[in-house]
C-alpha positions as CSV (number, residue, x, y, z in Angstrom):
1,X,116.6,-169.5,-142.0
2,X,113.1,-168.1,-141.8
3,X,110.3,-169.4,-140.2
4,X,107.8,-171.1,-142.8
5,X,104.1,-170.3,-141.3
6,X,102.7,-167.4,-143.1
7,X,100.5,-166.6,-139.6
8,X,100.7,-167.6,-136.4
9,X,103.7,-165.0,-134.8
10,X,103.2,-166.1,-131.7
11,X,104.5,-169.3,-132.6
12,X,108.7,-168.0,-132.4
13,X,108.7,-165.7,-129.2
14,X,112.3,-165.5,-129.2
15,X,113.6,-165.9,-133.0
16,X,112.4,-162.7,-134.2
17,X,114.6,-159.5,-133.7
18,X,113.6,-156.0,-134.6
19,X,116.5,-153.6,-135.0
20,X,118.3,-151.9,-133.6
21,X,119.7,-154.6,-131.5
22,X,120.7,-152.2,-128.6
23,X,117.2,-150.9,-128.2
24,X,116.1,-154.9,-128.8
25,X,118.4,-156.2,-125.6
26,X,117.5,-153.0,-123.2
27,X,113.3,-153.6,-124.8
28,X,113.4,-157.4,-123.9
29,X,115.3,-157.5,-120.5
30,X,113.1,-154.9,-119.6
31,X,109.6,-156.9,-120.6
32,X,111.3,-160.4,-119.2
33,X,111.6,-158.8,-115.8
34,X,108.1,-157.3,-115.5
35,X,106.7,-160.8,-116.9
36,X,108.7,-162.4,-114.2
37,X,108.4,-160.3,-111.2
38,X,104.6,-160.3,-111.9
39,X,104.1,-163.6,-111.5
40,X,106.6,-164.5,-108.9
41,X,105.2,-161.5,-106.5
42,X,101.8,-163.6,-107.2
43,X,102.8,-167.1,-107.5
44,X,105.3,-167.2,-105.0
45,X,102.9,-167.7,-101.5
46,X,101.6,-171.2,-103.2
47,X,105.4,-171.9,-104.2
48,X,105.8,-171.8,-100.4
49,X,103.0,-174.0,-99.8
50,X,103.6,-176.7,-102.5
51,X,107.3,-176.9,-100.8
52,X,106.1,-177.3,-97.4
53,X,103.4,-180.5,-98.3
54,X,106.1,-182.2,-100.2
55,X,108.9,-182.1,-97.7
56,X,107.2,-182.1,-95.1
57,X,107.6,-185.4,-92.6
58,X,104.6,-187.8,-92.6
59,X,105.3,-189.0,-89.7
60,X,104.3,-185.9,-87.8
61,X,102.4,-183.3,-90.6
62,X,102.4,-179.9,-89.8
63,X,99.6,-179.7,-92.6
64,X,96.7,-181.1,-93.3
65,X,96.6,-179.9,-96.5
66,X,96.6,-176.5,-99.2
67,X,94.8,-173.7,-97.1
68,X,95.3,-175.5,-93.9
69,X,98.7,-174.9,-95.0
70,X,97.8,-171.3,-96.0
71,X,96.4,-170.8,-92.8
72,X,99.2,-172.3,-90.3
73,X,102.1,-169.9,-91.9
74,X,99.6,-166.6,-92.1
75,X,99.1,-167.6,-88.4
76,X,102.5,-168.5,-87.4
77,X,105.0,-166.7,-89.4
78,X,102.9,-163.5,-90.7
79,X,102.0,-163.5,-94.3
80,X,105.8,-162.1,-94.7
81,X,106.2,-165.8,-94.1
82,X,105.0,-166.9,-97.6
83,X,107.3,-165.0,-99.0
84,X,110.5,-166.2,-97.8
85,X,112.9,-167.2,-100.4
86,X,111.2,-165.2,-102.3
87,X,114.6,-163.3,-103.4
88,X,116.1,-166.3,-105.1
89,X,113.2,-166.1,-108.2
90,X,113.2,-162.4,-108.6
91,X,117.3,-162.2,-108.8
92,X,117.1,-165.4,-111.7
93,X,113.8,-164.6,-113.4
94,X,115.1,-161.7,-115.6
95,X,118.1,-164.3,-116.9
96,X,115.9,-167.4,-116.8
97,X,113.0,-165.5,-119.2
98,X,115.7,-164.1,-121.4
99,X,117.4,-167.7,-121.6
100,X,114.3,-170.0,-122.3
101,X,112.6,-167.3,-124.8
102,X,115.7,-166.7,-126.9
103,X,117.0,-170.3,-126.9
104,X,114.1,-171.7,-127.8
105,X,113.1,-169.1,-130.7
106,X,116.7,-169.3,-131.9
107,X,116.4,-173.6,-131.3
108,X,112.8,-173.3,-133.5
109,X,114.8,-171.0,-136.3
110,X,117.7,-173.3,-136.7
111,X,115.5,-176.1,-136.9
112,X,114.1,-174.5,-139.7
113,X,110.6,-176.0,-140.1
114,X,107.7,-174.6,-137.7
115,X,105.9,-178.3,-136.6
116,X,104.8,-179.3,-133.9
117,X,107.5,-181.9,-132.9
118,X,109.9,-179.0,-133.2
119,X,108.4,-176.8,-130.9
120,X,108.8,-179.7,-128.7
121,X,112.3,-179.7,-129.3
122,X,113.1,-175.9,-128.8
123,X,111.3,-175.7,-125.5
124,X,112.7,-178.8,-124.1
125,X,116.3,-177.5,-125.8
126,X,115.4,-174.2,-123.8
127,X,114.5,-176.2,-120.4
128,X,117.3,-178.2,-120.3
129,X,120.1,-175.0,-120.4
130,X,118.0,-172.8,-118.3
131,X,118.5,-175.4,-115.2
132,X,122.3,-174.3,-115.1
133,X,120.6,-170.9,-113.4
134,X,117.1,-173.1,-112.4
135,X,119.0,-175.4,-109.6
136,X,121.1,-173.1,-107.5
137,X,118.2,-170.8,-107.8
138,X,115.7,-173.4,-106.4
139,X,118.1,-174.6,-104.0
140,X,118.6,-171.4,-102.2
141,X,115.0,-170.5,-102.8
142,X,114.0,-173.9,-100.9
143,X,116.3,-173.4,-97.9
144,X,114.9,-170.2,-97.4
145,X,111.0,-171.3,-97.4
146,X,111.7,-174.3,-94.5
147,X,114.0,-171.7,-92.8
148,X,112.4,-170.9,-89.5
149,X,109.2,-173.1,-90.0
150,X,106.1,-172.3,-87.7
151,X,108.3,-169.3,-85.9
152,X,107.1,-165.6,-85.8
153,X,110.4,-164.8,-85.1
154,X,113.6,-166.8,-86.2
155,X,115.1,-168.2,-83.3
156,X,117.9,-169.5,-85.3
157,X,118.7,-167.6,-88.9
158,X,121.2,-170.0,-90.6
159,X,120.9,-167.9,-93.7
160,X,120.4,-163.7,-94.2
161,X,119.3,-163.9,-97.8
162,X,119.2,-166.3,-100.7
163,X,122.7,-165.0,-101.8
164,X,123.9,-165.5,-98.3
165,X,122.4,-169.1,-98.6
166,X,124.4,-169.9,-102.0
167,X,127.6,-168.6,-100.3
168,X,127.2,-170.6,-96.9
169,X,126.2,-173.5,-99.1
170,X,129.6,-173.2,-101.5
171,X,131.8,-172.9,-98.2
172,X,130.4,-176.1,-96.6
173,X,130.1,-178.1,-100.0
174,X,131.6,-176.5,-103.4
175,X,129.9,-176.3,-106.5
176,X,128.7,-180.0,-105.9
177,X,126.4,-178.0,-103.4
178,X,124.8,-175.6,-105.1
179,X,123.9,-177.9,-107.6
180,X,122.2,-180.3,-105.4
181,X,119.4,-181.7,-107.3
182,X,120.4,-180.8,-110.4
183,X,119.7,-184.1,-112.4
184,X,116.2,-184.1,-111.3
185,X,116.0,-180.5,-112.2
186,X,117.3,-181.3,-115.7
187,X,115.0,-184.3,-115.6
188,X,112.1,-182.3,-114.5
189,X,112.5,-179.5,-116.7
190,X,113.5,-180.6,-120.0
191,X,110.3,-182.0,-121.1
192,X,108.3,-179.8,-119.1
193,X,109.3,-177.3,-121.1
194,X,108.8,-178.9,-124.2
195,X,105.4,-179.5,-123.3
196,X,105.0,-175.7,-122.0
197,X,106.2,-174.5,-125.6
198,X,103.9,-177.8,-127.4
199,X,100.6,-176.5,-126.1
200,X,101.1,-173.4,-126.1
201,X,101.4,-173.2,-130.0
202,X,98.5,-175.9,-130.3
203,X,96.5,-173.8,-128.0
204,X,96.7,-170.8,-130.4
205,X,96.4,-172.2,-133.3
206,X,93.3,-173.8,-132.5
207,X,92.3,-170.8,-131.1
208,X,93.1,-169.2,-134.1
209,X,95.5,-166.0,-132.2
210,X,95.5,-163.3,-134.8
211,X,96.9,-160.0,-133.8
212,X,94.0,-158.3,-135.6
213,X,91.5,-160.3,-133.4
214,X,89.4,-158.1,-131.1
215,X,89.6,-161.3,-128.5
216,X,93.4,-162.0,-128.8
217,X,94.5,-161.0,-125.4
218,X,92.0,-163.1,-123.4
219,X,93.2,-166.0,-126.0
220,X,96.8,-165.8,-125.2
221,X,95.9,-165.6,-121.4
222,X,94.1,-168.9,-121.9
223,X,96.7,-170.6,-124.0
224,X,99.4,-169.2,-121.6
225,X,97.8,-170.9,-118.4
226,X,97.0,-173.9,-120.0
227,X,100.6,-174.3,-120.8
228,X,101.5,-173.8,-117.5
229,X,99.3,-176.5,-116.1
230,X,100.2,-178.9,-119.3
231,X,103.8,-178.5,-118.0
232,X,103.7,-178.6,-114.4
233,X,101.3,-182.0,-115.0
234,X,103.7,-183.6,-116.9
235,X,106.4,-184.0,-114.6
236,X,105.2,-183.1,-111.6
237,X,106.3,-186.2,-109.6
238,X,110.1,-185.4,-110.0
239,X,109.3,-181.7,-108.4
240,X,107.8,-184.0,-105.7
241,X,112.0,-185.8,-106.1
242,X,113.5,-182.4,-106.6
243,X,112.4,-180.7,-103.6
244,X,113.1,-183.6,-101.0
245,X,116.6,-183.6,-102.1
246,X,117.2,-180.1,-102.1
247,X,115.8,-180.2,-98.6
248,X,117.9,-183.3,-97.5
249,X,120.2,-182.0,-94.5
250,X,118.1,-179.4,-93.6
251,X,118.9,-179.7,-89.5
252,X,122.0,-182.2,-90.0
253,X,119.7,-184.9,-91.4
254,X,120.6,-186.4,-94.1
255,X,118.2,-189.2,-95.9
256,X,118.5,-189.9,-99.3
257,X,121.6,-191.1,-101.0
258,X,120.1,-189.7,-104.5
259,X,117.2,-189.8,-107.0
260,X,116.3,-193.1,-107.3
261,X,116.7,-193.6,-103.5
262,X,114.6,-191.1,-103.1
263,X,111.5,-192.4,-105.2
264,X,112.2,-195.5,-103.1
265,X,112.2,-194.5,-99.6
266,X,109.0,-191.8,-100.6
267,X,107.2,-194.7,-102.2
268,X,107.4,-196.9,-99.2
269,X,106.3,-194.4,-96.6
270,X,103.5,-192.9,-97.9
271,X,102.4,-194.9,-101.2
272,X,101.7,-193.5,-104.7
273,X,100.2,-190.5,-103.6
274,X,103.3,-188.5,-102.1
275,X,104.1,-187.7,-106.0
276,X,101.3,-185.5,-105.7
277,X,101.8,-183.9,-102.6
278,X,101.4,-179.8,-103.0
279,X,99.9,-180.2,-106.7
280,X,96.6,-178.2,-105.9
281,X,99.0,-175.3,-104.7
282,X,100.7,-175.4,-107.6
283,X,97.8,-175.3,-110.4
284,X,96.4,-172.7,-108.1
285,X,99.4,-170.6,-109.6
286,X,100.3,-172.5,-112.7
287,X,97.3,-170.8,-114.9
288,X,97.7,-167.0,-113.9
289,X,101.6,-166.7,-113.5
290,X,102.0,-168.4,-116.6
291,X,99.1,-166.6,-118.5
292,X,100.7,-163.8,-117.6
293,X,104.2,-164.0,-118.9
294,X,103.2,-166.0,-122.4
295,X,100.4,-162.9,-122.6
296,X,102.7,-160.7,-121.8
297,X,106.0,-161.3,-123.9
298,X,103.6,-161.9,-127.1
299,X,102.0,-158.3,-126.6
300,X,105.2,-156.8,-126.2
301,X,106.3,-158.9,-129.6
302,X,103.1,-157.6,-131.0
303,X,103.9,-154.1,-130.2
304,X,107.7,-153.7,-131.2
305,X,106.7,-155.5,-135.2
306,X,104.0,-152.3,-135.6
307,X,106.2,-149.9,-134.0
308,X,109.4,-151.1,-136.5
309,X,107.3,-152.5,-139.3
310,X,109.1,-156.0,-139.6
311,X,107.2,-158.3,-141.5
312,X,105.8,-161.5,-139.1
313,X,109.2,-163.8,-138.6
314,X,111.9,-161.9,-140.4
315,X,115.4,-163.4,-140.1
316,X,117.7,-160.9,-138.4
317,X,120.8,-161.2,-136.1
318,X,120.7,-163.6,-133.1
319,X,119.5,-162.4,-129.8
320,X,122.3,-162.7,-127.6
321,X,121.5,-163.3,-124.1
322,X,123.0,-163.2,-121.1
323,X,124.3,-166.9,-120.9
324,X,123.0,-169.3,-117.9
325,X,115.9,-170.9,-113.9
């Protein structure tokens, strides 16, 4: 099954396949971990800071708000301290990139008609398996940024490393553990991705993306960051949910008995507004760490059809990816 637009290539990211296939899986795990580590080395400071508004206890704030936040762990911790957990995304990225980009091209083929409600379909498809990686990822990655918060040194490390963090986790908990928070995950990411996938096809085809056009690049850097911020709008409240539970028990503490609980208890203490909590942090980084991959991986698709001379779309073998954010 072929794809049925006669332009717009940017449209199936992850259905087309240039051969050989061995040069095709070492070319695209190579360009999915350069798109990722890019924007997780610059996105991953106001990851830190989005996590520490939402869980942090109203009661007594640490934070007043986004760069008082900034401010506090650059003062406190070191800017080292922004970075923490920041080993978690750059182990999963490479996996997480290759899952969502080849399920959801291969999701958009097998569907067989390019249309808008499709691409809908194939990105929220590709959201929904990535979370299998996406939760313990996050999980470890959220321990890791409340670890040791406000101290320049650690006083107490519960946790070496994010890997050390999984394993402590699995001991103390099983796989139940490590998937703490995965149905809000799932819930969160399955239509954000949709919506990621949605605009960013609407986005170039209204900008009319061309790979002859002298202005594509700055095009698919648009398109790319509005995605981002499309998608991280759309379901941004259960992030708010997601975080608090993966955070539940930090220090012995347990609070919330599960999602809906949750939404309660949040809702009670602090009104409508702690759904937003961190959300200025996080379209701070949405538009250029998500410019940046969608920019990328389409350049590098651009590339690899002139440097094999495949036709736009051409049907070939299946992309096999490392199974499963």
């Amino acid at each position: 099954m072929m794809c049925t637009r006669t332009s717009g290539w940017w449209s199936c990211l992850g259905c087309w396949s240039p051969r050989p296939r061995k040069k095709l899986q070492s070319n695209n795990h190579g360009i999915y971990f350069i798109s990722g580590a890019a924007g997780v080395l610059v996105g991953h400071p106001f990851d830190t800071v989005k996590v520490r508004l939402q869980v942090q206890n109203v009661e007594k704030p640490l934070y007043r708000g986004t760069f008082h936040c900034f401010q506090s762990i650059i003062k406190q911790e070191s800017a080292f301290g922004l970075y923490k957990g920041i080993g978690s995304p750059m182990m999963g990225l490479t996996f997480i990139n290759a899952v969502v980009f080849g399920v959801q091209g291969n999701t958009l083929r097998a569907l067989g008609k390019d249309t808008p409600l499709n691409q809908f379909l194939a990105g929220s498809a590709a959201g929904a398996i990535q979370c299998v990686i996406c939760c313990p990822m996050e999980l470890a990655k959220t321990r890791m940024q409340l670890q040791g918060t406000g101290e320049y040194k650690l006083k107490t490390k519960n946790y070496k490393n994010s890997l050390d963090c999984l394993i402590k986790i699995y001991q103390k908990e099983g796989l139940r553990g490590i998937n703490r928070g995965m149905v809000s995950t799932l819930i969160r990411e399955t239509p954000s991705f949709g919506f990621y996938f949605l605009t960013y096809d609407c986005m170039t085809r209204y900008l009319g993306c061309e790979a002859e056009d002298s202005y594509v690049i700055p095009k698919l850097l648009f398109s790319g960051g509005m995605s981002g911020i499309v998608s991280w709008l759309s379901t941004y409240p259960m992030d708010v949910i997601k975080s608090r539970l993966q955070a539940d028990g930090v220090g012995g503490v347990t609070q919330y008995s599960g999602i809906l609980d949750c939404v309660r208890k949040s809702y009670h203490e602090e009104g409508w507004r702690v759904f937003t909590r961190g959300l200025t942090s996080t379209l701070l980084r949405a538009f250029p760490v998500n410019a940046a991959t969608f920019a990328t991986v389409t350049v590098f698709l651009m590339y690899m059809r002139s440097e094999d001379n495949i036709p736009e779309c051409e049907p070939g073998p299946v992309i096999h990816q490392p199974s499963s954010l």
